[in-house]
C-alpha positions in Angstrom: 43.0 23.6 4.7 41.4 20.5 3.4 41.2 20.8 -0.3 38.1 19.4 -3.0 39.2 16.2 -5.3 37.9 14.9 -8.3 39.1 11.8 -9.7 39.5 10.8 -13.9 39.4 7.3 -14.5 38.8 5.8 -17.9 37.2 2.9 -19.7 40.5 1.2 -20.7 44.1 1.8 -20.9 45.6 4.3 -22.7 42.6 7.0 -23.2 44.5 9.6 -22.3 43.4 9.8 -18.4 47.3 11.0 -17.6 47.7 13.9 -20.6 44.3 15.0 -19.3 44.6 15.2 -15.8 47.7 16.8 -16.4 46.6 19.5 -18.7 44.2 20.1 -16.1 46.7 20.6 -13.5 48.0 23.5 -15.8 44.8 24.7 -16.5 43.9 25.3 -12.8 47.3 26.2 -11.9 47.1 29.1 -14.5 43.7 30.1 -13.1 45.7 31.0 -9.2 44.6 27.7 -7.4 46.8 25.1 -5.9 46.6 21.8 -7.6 48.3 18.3 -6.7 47.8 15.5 -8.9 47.6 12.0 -7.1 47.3 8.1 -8.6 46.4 5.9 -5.8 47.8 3.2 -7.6 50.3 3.2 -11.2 51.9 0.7 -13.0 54.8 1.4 -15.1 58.1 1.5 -15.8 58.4 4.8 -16.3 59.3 6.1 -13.3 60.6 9.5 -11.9 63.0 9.8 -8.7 61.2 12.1 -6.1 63.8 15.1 -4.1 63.7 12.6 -1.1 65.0 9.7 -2.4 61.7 7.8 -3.4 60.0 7.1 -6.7 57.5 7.8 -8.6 55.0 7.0 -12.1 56.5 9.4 -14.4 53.0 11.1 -15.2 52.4 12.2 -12.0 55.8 14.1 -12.1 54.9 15.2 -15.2 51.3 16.5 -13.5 53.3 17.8 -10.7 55.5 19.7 -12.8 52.5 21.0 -14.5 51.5 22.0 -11.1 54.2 24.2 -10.5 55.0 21.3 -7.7 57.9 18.8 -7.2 57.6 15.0 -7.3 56.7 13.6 -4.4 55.8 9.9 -3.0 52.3 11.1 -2.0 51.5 12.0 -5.3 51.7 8.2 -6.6 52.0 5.8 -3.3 51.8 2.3 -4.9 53.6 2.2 -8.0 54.0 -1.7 -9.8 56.8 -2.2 -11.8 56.3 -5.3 -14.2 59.5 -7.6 -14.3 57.4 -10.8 -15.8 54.3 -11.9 -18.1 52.5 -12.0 -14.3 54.8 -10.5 -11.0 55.6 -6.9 -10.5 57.9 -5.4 -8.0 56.0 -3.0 -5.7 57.1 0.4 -5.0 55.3 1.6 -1.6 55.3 5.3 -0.5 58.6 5.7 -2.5 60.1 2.3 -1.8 60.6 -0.9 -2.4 58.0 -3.4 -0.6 58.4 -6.6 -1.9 57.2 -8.2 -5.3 54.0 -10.4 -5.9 52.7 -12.4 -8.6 49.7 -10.8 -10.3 47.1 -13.2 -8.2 48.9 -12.2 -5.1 49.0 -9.0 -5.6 44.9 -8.8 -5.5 45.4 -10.3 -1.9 48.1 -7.5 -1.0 46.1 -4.8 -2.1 44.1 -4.8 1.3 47.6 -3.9 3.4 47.9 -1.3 1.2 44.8 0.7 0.9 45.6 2.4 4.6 49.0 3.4 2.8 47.3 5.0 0.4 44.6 7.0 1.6 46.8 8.4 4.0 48.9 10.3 1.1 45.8 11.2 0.1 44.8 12.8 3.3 48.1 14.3 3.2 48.3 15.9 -0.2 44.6 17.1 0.3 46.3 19.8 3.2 48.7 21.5 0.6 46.4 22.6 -2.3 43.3 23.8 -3.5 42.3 20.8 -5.1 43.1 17.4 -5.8 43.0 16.0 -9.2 43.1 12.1 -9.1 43.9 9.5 -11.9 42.3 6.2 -12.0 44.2 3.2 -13.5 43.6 1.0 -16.5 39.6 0.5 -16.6 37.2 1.5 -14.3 35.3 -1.3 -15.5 37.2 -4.4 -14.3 34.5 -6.1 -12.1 36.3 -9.3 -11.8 39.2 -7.6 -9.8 36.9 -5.1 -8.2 36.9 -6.7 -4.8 40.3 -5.7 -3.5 40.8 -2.3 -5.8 42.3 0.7 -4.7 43.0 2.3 -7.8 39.7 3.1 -9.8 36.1 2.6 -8.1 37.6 1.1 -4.6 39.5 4.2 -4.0 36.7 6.5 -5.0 34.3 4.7 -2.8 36.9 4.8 0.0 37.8 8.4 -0.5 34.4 9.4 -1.0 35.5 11.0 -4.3 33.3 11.9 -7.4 34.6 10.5 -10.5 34.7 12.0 -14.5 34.8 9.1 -17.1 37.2 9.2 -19.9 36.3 7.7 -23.3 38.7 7.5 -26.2 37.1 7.8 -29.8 39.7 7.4 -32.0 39.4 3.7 -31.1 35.7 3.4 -31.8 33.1 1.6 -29.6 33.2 4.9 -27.3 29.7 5.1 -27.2 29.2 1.1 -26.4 32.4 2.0 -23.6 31.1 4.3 -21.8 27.7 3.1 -21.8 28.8 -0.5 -21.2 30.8 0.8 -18.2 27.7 2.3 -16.2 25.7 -1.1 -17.6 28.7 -3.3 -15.2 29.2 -1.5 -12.6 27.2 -2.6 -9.2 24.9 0.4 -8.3 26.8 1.9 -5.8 30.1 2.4 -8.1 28.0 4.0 -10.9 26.5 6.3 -8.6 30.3 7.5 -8.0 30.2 8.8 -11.7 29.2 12.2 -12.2 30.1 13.1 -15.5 32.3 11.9 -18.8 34.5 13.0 -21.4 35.3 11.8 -24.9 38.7 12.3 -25.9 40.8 12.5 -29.3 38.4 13.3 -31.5 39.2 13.8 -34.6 37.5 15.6 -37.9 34.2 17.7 -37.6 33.6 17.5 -34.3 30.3 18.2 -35.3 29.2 14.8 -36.3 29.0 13.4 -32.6 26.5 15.5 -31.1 24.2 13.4 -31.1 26.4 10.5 -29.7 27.1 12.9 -27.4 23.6 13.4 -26.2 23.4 9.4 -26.6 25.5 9.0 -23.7 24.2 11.4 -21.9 20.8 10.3 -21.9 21.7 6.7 -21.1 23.6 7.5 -18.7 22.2 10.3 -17.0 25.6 11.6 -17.2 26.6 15.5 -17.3 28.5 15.5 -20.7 31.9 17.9 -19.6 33.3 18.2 -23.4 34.4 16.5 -26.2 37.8 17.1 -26.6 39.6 16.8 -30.1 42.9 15.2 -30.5 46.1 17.3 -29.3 49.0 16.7 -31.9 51.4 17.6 -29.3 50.9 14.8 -26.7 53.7 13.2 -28.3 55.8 16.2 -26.8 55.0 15.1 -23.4 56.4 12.0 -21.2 54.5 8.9 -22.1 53.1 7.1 -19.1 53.9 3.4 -20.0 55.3 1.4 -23.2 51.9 0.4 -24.3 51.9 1.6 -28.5 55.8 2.8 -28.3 57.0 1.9 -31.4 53.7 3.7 -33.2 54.3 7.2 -31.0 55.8 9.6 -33.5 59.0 8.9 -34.3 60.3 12.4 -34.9 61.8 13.4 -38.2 62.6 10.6 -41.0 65.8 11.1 -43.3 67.1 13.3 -40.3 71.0 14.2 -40.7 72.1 11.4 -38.2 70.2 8.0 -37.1 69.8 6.6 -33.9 68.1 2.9 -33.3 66.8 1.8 -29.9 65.7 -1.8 -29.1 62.4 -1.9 -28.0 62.9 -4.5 -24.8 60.2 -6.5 -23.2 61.2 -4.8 -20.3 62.0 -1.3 -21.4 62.1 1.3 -18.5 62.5 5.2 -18.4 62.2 5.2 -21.9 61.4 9.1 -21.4 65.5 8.9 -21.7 64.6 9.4 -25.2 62.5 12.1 -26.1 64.6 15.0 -26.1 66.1 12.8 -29.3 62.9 12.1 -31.1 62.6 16.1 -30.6 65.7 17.3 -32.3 65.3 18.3 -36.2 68.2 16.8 -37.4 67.4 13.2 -35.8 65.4 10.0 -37.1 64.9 7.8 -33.8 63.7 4.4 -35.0 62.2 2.3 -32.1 62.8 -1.2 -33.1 61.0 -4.1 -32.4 61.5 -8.1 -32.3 61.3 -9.4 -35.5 62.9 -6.6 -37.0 66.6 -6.3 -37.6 69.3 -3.0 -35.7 69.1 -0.9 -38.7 72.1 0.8 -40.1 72.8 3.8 -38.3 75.3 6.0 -36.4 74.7 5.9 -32.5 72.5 2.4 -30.9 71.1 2.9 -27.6 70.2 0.2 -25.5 67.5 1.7 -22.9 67.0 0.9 -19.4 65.2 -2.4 -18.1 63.2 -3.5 -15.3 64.4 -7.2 -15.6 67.8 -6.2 -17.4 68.9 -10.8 -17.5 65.4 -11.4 -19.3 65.5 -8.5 -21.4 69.3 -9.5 -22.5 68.0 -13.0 -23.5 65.2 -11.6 -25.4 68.0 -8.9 -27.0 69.5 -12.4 -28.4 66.2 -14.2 -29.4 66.0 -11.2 -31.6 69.4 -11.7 -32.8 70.0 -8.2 -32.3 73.7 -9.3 -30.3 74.7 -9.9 -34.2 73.4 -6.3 -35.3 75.5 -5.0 -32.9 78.6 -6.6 -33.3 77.8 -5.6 -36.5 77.3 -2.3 -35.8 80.5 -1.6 -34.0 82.9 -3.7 -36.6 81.6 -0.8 -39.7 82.4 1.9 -36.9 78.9 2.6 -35.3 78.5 3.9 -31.6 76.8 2.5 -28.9 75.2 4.2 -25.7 73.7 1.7 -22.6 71.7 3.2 -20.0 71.4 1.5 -17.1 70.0 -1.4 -17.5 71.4 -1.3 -21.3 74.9 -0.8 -19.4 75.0 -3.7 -17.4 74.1 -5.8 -20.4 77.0 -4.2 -22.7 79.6 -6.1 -20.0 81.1 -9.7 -19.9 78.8 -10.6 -17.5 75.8 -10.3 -15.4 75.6 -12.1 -11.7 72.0 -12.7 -9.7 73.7 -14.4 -6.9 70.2 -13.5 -4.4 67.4 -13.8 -7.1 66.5 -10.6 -6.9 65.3 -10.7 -11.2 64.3 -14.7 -11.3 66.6 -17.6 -10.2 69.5 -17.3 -8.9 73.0 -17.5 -11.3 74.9 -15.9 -14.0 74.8 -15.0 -17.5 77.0 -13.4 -20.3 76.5 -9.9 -21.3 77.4 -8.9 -24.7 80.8 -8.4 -24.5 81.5 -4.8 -25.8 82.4 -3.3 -21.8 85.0 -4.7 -19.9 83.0 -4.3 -16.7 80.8 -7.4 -14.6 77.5 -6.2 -12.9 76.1 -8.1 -9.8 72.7 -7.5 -8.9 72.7 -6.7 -5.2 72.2 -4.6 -2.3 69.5 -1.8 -1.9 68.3 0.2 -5.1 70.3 3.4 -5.8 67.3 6.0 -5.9 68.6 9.5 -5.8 69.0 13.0 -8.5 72.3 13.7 -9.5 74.6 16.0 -11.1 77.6 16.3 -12.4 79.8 16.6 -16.2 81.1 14.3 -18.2 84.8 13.4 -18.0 85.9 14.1 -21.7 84.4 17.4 -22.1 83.4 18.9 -18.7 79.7 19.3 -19.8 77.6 19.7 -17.1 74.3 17.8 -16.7 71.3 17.2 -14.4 70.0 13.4 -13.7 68.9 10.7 -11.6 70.0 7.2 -10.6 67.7 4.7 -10.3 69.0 0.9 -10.6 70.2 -2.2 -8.3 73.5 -3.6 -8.8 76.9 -2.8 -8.3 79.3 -2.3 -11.6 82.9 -3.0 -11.7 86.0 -3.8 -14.1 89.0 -2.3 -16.2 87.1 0.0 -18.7 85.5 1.5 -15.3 88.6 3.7 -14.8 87.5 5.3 -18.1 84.5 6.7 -16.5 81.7 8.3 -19.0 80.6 10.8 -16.2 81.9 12.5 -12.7 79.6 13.3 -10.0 79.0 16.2 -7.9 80.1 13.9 -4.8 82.8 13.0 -6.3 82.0 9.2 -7.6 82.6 8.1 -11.0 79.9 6.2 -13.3 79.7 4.4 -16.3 82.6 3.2 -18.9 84.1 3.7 -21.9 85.5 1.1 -24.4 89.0 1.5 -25.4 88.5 2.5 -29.5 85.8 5.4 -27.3 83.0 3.8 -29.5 80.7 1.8 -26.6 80.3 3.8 -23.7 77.3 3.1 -20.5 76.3 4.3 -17.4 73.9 4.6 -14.4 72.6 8.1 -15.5 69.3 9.2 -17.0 68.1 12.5 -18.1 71.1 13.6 -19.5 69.6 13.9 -22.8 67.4 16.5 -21.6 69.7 18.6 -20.8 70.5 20.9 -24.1 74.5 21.5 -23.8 74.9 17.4 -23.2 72.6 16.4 -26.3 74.2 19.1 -28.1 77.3 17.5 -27.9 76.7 14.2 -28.3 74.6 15.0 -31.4 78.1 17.2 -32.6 80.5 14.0 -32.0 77.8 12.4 -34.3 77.9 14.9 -37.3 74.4 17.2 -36.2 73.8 20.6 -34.7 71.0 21.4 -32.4 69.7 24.5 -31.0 66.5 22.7 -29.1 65.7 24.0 -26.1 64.0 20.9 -24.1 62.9 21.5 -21.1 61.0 24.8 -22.5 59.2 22.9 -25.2 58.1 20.5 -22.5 56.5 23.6 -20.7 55.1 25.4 -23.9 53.4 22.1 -24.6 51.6 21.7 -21.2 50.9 25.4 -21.8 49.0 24.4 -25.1 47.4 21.5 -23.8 45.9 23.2 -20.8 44.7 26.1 -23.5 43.0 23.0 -25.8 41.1 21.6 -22.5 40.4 25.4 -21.9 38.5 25.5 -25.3 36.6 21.9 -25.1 36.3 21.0 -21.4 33.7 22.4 -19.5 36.2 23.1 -16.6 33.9 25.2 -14.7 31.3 22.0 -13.9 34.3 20.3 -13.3 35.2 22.5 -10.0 31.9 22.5 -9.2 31.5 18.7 -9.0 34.9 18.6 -7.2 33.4 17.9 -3.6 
């Protein structure tokens, strides 16, 4: 079986190419065919571990999910995870291949395009149809030499493409339009059709730009789809506009404040939180003080030494020795765990030069950042209360010190992770997910004075449920199979 693809790519960042794609995953899924989502090429640090050990873009375990599939590396096989201003580590079929400056990177591309249409070939044997996500804009001429994830791929892959506008940032029409207007012949001729996304009001009042793009394009027009309230529900794929996403409920019974870091990774840690009722998550950002609250959480970090120096440039090391003086609580994840200790060694330069710097002081632990990354799902229960949960590791370094032998949570295998200050206020570990699970967050949410009867995991569903029912309604998803070649 060989199945039909189609690819979505989009005229900039951020236009919703990931929610659509997997709505549409859902949407085909519910109409009996076999769908596996695929990005040839992703850059986040949002990433989801895969059942054999690899990882992931977090949307394309979200559009596998959707799917009715698990993760898998050939869903997403070159993943770049930005630790500067211009480098990124890159994650090939699963794992770690090196890291390159951003200029390299346009030189490494050409090793890697084999790589990836390989998964592609691959996935294209186990479903129906493939639904494929561009990256960033399809428009970026100057880097279109060497590009595997938009127009080079397509070309490569001999794959038609759907262009996704976004008109709640104006200029769609000038976008779109602009897009065919750049590209060389050849790549334009790849487009067969476009979509304009978030639309909000009477969506009445852009017909005729509707037929405007059409016309100068040549362009089928596949729907105009008007803005889903619930994508906030749903995994983000990147950081980009974190602080604005919605926050959840204000004047909730409890408040929780998270740092946003330069750096921030698997921020999806946090969502089953924004969810709950009785919770106000505040996402703060440099240049803004730690608010007063009951519970800080420092997130996970790609580059966990140059995120803990810009965690001081903020001042934010005073909030939080603030914080824990008036009795406040404090949760580090990862990356946010490591920093919480006396001290953080790079003895092989694995994050920038080599050396040593302090952490903040609040765990009795030291972290040295070496060996291979720990990629792998896990289970277990934490030690005070026996509450099971469901999570995943995914980190480098090695964690070690007196307040380790009061463990946060117990493994299947056996191991212990994470810490616990003596006074029980600043706790850490290696673990993410655990939030999602509803008896964990429950209790947590208890120790800080708030019920919850949230059911995660099934709101996540019921929302790709509604989202493939809203591209249902304003998709034309029947041109869309039939343009799938």
């Amino acid at each position: 079986m060989t199945a039909r693809s189609i690819m979505f790519q989009g005229t900039g960042s951020n236009v919703g190419k990931s929610l659509m794609v997997a709505g549409l995953c859902r949407a085909l899924t519910a109409r009996g065919l076999s769908v596996a989502p695929f990005k040839p090429q992703n850059m986040s640090n949002n990433a989801a571990v895969t059942a054999d050990g690899g990882e992931i873009g977090r949307a394309q375990a979200l559009q596998a999910r959707a799917s009715g599939l698990q993760p898998h590396v050939d869903m997403n096989p070159v993943l770049l995870k930005p630790q500067s201003e211009t480098g990124a580590q890159i994650v090939l079929c699963g794992k770690v291949f090196g890291t390159a400056k951003a200029r390299e990177f346009q030189s490494v591309k050409r090793q890697l395009l084999p790589s990836v249409l390989e998964s592609f070939e691959r996935l294209k044997r186990t479903a129906d149809i493939v639904l494929i996500e561009g990256a960033g804009s399809a428009s970026e001429i100057n880097l279109r030499a060497n590009d595997i994830a938009n127009m080079g791929f397509a070309r490569a892959a001999d794959v038609p493409v759907v262009l996704i506008g976004d008109i709640d940032r104006g200029g769609v029409i000038a976008s779109l339009v602009g897009t065919k207007t750049v590209l060389d012949h050849g790549d334009a001729a790849m487009i067969a059709g476009f979509i304009v996304n978030r639309m909000r009001g009477d969506p009445t009042l852009f017909d005729d730009g509707m037929a405007a793009i059409a016309a100068m394009t040549g362009w089928a027009n596949l729907g105009l789809v008007p803005h889903f309230a619930d994508a906030d529900r749903l995994p983000a794929e990147d950081a980009f506009g974190l602080s604005e996403r919605d926050p959840g409920r204000t004047g909730g019974t409890i408040r929780i404040a998270v740092p946003v870091l330069p750096r921030i990774a698997n921020f999806d840690d946090l969502d089953p939180l924004r969810a709950e009722p009785d919770v106000e998550l505040m996402m703060v950002d440099p240049g803004q003080p730690l608010p007063v609250c009951d519970l800080v959480i420092l997130p996970g970090s790609k580059a966990t030494i140059a995120d803990l120096e810009a965690f001081r440039r903020a001042g934010w090391d005073i909030d939080l020795a603030a914080h824990v003086r008036r009795g406040g609580r404090v949760l580090g994840l990862c990356g946010g765990y490591q920093m919480l200790g006396q001290l953080i060694a790079d003895p092989d330069g694995i994050e920038g030069p080599p050396g040593s710097v302090d952490g903040l002081g609040l765990l009795d632990i030291e972290t040295v950042l070496t060996g291979n990354k720990s990629l792998a799902e896990v289970s277990g229960e934490t030690v005070s209360d026996g509450l099971q949960f469901k999570g995943y590791e995914m980190h480098m370094g090695r964690t070690s010190g007196p307040a380790t032998t009061r463990p946060l949570v117990r493994l299947a295998d056996g191991r212990e992770d994470g810490a616990i200050s003596k006074d029980g206020l600043v706790s850490g570990t290696y673990a993410h997910g655990f939030f999602a699970d509803d008896r964990q967050r429950a209790a947590w949410l208890k120790r800080l004075g708030a019920t919850s009867d949230l059911s995660y995991e099934a709101g996540v569903d019921d929302a790709l449920d509604r989202l493939a029912q809203h591209l249902e309604a304003h998709v034309d998803i029947d041109e869309i199979l039939r343009l799938a070649r």
